[in-house]
N, CA and C of each residue as an Amber inpcrd file, in Angstrom:
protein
   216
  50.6890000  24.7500000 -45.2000000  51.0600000  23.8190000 -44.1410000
  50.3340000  22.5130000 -44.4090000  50.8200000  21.0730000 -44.3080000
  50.1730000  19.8660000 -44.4270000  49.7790000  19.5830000 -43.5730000
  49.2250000  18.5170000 -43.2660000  48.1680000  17.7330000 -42.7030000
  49.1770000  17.2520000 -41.7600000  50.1710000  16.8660000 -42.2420000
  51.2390000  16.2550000 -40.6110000  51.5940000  17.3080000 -39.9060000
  52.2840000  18.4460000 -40.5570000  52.1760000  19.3060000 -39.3380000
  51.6740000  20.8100000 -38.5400000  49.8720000  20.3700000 -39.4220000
  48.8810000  20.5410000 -38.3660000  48.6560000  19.6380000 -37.1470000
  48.9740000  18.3560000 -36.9710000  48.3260000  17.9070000 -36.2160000
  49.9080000  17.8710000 -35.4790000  50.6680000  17.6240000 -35.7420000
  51.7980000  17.7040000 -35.0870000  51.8610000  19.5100000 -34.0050000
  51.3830000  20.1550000 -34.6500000  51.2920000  21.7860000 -34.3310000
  49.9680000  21.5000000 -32.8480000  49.1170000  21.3030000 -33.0450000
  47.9700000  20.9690000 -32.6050000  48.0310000  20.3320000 -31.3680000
  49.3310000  18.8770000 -31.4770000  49.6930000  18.5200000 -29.8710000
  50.2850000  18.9550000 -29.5560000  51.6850000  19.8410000 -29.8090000
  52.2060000  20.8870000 -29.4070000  51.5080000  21.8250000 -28.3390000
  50.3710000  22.0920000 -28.4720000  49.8690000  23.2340000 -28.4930000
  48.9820000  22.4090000 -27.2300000  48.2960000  21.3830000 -27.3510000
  47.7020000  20.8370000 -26.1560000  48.5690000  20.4920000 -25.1920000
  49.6860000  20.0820000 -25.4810000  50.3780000  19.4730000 -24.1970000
  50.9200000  20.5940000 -23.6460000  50.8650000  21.6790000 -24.1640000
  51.2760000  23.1030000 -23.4510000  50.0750000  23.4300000 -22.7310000
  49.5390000  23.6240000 -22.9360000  47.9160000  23.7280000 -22.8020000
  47.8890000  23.2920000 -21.3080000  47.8920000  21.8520000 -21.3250000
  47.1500000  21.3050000 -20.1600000  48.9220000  21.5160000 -18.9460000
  50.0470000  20.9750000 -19.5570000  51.3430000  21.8640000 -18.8940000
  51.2180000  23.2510000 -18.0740000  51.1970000  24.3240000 -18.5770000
  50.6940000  25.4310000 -18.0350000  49.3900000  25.9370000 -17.0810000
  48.3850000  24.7880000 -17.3150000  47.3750000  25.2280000 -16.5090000
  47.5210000  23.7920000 -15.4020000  48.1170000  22.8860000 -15.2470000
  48.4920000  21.9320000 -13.9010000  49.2980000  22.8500000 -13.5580000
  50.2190000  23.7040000 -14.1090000  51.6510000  24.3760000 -12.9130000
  50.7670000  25.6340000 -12.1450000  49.1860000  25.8120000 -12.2630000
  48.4240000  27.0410000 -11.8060000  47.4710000  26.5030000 -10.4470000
  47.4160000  24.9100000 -10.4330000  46.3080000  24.0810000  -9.6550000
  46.9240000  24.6170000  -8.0480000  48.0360000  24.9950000  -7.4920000
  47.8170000  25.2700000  -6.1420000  48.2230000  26.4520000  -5.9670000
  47.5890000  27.6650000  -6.9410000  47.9820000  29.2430000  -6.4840000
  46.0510000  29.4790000  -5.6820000  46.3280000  30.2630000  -4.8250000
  45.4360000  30.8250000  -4.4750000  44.3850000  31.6420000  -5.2710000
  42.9830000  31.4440000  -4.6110000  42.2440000  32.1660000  -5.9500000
  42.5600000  33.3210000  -6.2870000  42.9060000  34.5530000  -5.4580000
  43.0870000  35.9390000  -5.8860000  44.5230000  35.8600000  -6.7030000
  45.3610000  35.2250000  -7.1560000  46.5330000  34.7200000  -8.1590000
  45.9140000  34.1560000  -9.2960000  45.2770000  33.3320000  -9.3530000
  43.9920000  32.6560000 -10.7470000  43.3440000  33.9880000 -11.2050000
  42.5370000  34.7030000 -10.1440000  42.0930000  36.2700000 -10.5020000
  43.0300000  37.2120000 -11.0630000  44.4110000  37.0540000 -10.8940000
  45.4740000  38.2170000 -10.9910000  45.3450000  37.5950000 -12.5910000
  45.3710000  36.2050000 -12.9390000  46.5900000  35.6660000 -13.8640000
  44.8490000  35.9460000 -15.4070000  44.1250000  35.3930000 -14.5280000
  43.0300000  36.2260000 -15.2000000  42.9040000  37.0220000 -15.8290000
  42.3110000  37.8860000 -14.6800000  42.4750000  39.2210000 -15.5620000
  43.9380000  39.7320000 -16.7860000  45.0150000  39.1870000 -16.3680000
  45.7900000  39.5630000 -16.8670000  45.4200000  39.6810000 -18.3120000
  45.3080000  37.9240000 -18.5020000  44.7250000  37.2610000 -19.8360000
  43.5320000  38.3540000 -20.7730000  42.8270000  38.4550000 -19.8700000
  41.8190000  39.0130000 -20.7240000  41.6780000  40.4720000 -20.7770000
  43.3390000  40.9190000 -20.1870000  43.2110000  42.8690000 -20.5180000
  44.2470000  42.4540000 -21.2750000  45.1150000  41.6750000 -21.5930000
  45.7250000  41.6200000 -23.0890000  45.0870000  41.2850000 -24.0740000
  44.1540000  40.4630000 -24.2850000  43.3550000  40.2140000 -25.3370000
  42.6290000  41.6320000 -25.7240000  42.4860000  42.0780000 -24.6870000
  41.1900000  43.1480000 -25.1180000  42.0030000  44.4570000 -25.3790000
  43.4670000  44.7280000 -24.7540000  44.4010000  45.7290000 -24.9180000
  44.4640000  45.4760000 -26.3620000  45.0150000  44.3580000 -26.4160000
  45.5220000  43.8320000 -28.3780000  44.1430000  44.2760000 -29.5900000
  42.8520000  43.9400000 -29.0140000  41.9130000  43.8110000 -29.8260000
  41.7820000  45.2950000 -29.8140000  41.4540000  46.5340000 -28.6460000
  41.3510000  47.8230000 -29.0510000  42.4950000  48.6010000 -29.7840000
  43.8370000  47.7220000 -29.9020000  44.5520000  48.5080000 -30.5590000
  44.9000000  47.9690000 -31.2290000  44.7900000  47.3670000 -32.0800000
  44.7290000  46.4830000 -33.3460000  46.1120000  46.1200000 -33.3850000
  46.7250000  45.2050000 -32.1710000  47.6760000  44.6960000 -32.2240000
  49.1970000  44.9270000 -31.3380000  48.8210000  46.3760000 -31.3800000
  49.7720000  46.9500000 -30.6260000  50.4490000  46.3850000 -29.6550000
  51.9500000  46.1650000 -29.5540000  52.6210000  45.7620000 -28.5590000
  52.6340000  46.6160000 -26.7790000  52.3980000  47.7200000 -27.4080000
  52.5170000  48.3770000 -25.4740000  50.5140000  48.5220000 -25.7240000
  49.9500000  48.0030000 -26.7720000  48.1930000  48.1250000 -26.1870000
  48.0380000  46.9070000 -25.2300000  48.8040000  45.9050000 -25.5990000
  49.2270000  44.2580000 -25.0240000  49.1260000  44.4420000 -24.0470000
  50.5870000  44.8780000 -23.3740000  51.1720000  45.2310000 -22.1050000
  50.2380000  45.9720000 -21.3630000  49.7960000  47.0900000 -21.9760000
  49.2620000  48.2790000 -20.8830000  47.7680000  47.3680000 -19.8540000
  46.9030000  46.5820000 -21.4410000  45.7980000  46.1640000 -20.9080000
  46.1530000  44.7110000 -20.0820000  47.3360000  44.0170000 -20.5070000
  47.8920000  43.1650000 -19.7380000  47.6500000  43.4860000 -17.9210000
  48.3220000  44.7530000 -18.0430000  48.5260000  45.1840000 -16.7960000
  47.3120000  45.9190000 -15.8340000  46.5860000  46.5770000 -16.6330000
  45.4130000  46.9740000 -15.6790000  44.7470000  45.4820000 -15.2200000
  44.2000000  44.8990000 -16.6150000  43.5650000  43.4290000 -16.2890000
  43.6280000  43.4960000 -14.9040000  45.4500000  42.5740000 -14.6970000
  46.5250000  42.0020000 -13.4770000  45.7170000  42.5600000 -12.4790000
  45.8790000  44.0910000 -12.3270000  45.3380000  45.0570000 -11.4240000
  43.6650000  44.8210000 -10.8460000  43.1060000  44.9840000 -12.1640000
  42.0120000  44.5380000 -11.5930000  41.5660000  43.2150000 -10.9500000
  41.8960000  42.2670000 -11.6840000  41.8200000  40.8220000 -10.8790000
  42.2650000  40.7660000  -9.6870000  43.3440000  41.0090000  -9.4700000
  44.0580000  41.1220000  -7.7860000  42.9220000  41.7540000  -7.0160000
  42.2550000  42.7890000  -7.6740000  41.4090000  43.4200000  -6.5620000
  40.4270000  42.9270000  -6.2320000  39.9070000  42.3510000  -7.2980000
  38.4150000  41.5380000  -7.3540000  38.3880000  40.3860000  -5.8190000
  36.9190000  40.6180000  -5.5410000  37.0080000  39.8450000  -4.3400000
  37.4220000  40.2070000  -2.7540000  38.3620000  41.9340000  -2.7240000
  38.7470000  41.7810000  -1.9870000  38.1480000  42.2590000  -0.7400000
């Protein structure tokens, strides 16, 4: 890949970036907690199963679960 479109890739990727997290500025915190956790039981679903598409989903979904609860 060249140098134009890394950086071309790169604003792509920021203007999504900051896009997606202004459309999150008026959910309630336990929704930021849901969307949360979500985030980080897919990362960690993906990372214990070295990739796996339903390891994704599954930890996707407890995450969800747990964040919603958090706080309550």
């Amino acid at each position: 890949m060249n140098t134009t479109m890394k950086k071309i890739s790169a604003a792509v990727l920021a203007v999504t970036l900051v896009a997606s997290l202004s459309a999150c500025s008026n959910w309630s915190k336990r929704d930021r907690n849901t969307a949360i956790g979500a985030g980080v039981g897919a990362v960690g679903g993906a990372v214990l199963t070295d990739g796996s598409a339903l390891g994704t989903l599954g930890g996707a979904a407890v995450g969800g679960v747990i964040g919603h609860q958090v706080g309550k």
